[in-house]
C-alpha positions as semicolon CSV with decimal commas, in nm:
position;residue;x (nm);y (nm);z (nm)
1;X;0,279;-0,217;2,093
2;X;-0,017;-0,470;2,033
3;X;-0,101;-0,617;1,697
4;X;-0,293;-0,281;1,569
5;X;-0,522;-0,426;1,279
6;X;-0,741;-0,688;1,222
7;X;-0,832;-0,877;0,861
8;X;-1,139;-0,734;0,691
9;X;-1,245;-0,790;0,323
10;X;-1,094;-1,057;0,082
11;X;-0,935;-1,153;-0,232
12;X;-1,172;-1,227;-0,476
13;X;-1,126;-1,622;-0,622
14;X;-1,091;-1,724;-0,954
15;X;-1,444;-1,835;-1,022
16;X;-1,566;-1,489;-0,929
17;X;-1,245;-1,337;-1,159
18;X;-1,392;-1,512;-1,419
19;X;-1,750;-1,441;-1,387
20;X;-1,649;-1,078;-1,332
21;X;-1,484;-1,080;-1,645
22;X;-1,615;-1,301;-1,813
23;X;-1,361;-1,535;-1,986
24;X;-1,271;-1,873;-1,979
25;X;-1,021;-2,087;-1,735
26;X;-0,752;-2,008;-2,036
27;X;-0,786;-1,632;-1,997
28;X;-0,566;-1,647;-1,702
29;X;-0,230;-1,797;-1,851
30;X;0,030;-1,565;-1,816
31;X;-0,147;-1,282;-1,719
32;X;0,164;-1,144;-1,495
33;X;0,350;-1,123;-1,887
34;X;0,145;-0,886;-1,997
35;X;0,187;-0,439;-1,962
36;X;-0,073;-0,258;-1,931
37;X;-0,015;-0,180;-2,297
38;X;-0,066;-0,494;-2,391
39;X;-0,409;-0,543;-2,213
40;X;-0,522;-0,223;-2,342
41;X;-0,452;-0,315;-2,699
42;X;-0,570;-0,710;-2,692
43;X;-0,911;-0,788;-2,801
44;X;-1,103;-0,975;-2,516
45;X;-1,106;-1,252;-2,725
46;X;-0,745;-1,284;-2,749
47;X;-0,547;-1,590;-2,500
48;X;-0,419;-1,490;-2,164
49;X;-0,630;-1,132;-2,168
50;X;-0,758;-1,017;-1,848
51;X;-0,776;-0,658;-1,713
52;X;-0,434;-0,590;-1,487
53;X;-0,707;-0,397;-1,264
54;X;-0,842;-0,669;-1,029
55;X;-0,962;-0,556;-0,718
56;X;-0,686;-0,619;-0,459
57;X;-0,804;-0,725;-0,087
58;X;-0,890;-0,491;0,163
59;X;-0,732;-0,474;0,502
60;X;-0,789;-0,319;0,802
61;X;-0,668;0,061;0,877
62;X;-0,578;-0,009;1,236
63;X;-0,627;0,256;1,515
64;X;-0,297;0,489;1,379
65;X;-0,488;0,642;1,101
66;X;-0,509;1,044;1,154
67;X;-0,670;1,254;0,859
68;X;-0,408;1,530;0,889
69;X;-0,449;1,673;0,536
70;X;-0,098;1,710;0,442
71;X;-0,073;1,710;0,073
72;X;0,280;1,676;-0,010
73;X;0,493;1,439;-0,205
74;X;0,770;1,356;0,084
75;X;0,641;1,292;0,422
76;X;0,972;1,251;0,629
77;X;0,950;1,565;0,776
78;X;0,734;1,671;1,087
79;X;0,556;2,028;0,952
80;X;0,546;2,126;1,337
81;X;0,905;2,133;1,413
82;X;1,125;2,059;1,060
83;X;1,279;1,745;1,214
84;X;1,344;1,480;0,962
85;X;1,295;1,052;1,035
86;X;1,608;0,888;0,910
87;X;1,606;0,565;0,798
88;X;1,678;0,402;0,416
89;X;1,538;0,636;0,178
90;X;1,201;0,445;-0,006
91;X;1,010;0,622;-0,298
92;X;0,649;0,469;-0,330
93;X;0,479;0,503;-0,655
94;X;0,112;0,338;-0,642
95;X;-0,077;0,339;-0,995
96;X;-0,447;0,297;-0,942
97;X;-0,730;0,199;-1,204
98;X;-1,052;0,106;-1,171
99;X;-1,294;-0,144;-1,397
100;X;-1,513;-0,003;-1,638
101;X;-1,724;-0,244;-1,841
102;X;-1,431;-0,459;-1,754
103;X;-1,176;-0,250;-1,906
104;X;-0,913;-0,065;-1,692
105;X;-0,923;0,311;-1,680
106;X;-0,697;0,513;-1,500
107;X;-0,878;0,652;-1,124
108;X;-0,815;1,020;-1,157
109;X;-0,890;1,262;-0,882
110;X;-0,849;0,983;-0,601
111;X;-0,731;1,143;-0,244
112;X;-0,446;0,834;-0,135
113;X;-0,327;0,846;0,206
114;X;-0,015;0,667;0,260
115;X;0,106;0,664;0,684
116;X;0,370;0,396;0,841
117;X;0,582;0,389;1,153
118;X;0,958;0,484;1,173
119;X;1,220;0,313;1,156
120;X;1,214;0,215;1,583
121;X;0,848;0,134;1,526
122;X;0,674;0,475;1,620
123;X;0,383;0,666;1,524
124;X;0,322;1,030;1,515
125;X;0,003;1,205;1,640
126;X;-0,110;0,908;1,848
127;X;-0,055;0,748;2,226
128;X;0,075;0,367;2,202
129;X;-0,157;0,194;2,339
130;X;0,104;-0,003;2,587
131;X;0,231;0,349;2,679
132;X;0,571;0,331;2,494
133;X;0,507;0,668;2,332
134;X;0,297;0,959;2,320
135;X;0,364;1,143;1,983
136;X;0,059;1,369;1,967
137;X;0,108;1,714;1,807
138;X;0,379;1,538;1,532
139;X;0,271;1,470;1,190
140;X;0,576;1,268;1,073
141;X;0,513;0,994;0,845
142;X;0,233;1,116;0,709
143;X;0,078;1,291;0,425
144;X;-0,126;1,272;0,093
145;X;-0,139;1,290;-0,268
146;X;-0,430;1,340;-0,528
147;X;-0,409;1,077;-0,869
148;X;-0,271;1,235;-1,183
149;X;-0,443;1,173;-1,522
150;X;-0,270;0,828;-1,503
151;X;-0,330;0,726;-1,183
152;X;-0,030;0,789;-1,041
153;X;0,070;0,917;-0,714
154;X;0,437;0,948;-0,609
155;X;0,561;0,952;-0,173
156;X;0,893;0,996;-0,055
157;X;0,913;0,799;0,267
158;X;1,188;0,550;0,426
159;X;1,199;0,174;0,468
160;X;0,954;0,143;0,777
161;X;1,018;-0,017;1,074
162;X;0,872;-0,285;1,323
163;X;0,692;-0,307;1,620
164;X;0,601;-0,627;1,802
165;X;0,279;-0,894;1,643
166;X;0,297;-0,746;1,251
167;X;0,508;-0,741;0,999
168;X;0,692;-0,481;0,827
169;X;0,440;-0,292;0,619
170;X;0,272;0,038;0,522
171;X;-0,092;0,171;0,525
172;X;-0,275;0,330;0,244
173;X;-0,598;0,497;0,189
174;X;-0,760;0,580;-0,127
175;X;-1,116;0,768;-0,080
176;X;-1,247;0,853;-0,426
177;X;-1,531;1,080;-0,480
178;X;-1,834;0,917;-0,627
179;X;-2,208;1,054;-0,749
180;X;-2,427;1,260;-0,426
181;X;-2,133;1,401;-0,275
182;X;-1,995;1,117;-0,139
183;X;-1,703;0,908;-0,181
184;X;-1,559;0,549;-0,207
185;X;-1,321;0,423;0,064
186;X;-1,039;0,197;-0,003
187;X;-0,844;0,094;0,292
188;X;-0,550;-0,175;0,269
189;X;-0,168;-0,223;0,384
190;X;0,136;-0,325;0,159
191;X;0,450;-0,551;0,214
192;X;0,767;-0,601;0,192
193;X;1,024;-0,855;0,029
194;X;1,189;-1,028;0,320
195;X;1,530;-1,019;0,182
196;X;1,520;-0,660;0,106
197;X;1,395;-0,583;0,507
198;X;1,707;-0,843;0,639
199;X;2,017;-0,619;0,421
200;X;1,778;-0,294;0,532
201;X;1,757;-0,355;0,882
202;X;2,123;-0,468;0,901
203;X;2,211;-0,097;0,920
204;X;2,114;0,156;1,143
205;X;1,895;0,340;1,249
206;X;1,746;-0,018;1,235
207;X;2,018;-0,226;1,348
208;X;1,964;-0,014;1,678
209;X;1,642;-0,274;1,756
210;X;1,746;-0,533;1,914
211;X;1,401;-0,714;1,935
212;X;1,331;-0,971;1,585
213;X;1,058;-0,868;1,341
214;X;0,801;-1,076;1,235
215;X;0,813;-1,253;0,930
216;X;0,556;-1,218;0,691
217;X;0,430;-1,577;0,720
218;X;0,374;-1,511;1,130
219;X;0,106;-1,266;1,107
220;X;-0,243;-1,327;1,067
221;X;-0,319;-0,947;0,908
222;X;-0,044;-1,078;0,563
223;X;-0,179;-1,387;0,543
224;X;-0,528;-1,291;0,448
225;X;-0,429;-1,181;0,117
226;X;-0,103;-1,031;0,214
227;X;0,082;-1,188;-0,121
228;X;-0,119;-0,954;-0,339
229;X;-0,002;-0,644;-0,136
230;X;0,348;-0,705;-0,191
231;X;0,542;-0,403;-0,312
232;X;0,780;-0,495;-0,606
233;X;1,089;-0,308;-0,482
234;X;1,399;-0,206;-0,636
235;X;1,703;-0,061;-0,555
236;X;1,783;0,327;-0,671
237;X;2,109;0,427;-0,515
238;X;2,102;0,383;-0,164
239;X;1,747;0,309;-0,093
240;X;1,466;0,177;-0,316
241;X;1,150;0,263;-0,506
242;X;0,808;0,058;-0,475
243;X;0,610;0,007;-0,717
244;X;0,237;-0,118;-0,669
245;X;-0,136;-0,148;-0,933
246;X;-0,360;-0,095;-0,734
247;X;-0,700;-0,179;-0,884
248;X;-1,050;-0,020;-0,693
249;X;-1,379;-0,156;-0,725
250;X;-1,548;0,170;-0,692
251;X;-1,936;-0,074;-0,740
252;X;-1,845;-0,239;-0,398
């Protein structure tokens, strides 16, 4: 399979953090300490306070998205046949917000696409493009969740796989409806821990691969801004839950 995105967007720098927000060089110490409790209850005066919803960078969708409309919660399945992808069991839970007058506020009502490949590196509804697979008319891997009053939406998925030029990583979609009719896209990928992927991909169906992945630090896509799309895993029983803020500049 070829390298299927390209880098688009960026991370914003601290100058423009700062101007956004607009606080002083010290407002950034320890800003990783602090809840979102915390932030919500400081006074912007206060040291180290900073909204935890900074815009995270943008990345590519790649050619694999499909707008199948499947709003459920776990998208192992394939609706067409019942068939289920194995693979170490992975429960994603992405919390978005958005800046208001430079306050965070939960993003309520958001549409969040979440799609990845399996755990042998395939895609459903789509023909690889090096003729490896032809999956159309399977939905696996896929599916979609609105944003409770918190923010929250909740996928269960498995660890994904690999497929030769990127690393391991999912793709996520948030389109949010703004004034006119329309709606806000925001289109990115998240990461993985690269101690988590070796004990994962130890075991099969994984194991099965005999090709390497690539490291995060190999591809081009992860290192434009790839360290702020890291999911911060841990385990729960067998398999693991991701957690992710994910903060939307719905003025871009």
């Amino acid at each position: 399979m070829e390298n299927d995105d390209a880098p688009v967007g960026r991370v914003l720098s601290r100058r423009e953090v700062l101007t956004l927000f607009g606080i002083g060089g010290a407002g950034l110490l320890g800003v990783r300490a602090l809840n979102a409790e915390a932030i919500a209850a400081a006074p912007r005066t206060a040291p180290g306070w900073l909204p935890a919803c900074v815009v995270r960078p943008e990345q590519m969708e790649g050619p694999y998205f499909v707008d199948e409309k499947l709003n459920r919660t776990d998208i192992r399945a394939d609706p067409t046949d019942g068939s289920v992808r194995q693979g170490t069991p992975l429960d994603v839970e992405l919390r978005l917000t958005k800046v208001v007058a430079g306050n965070c506020m939960p993003l309520v009502g958001a549409t969040v696409d979440l799609w990845q490949c399996d755990a042998v590196g395939v895609y459903s509804d789509v023909v690889d493009f090096q003729g490896k697979f032809d999956t159309r008319g399977k939905k696996f891997l896929r599916g979609l969740q609105v944003s409770d009053a918190t923010g929250l939406v909740r996928f269960h998925t498995i660890y994904p796989g690999w497929y030769e030029g990127r690393a391991v990583h999912l793709h996520v979609k948030v389109r949010t409806p703004v004034e006119g009719g329309k709606h806000h896209d925001f289109t990115s990928q998240l990461y993985f821990d690269e101690a988590h992927t070796e004990a994962v991909y130890a075991r099969a169906p994984y194991s099965a691969k005999r090709t390497g992945w690539l490291r995060n630090a190999q591809d081009d896509i992860f290192r434009s801004g790839g360290t702020s799309l890291l999911l911060d895993l841990s385990r729960k029983g067998n398999g693991y839950v991701g957690k992710f803020d994910l903060g939307v500049d719905l003025t871009a």
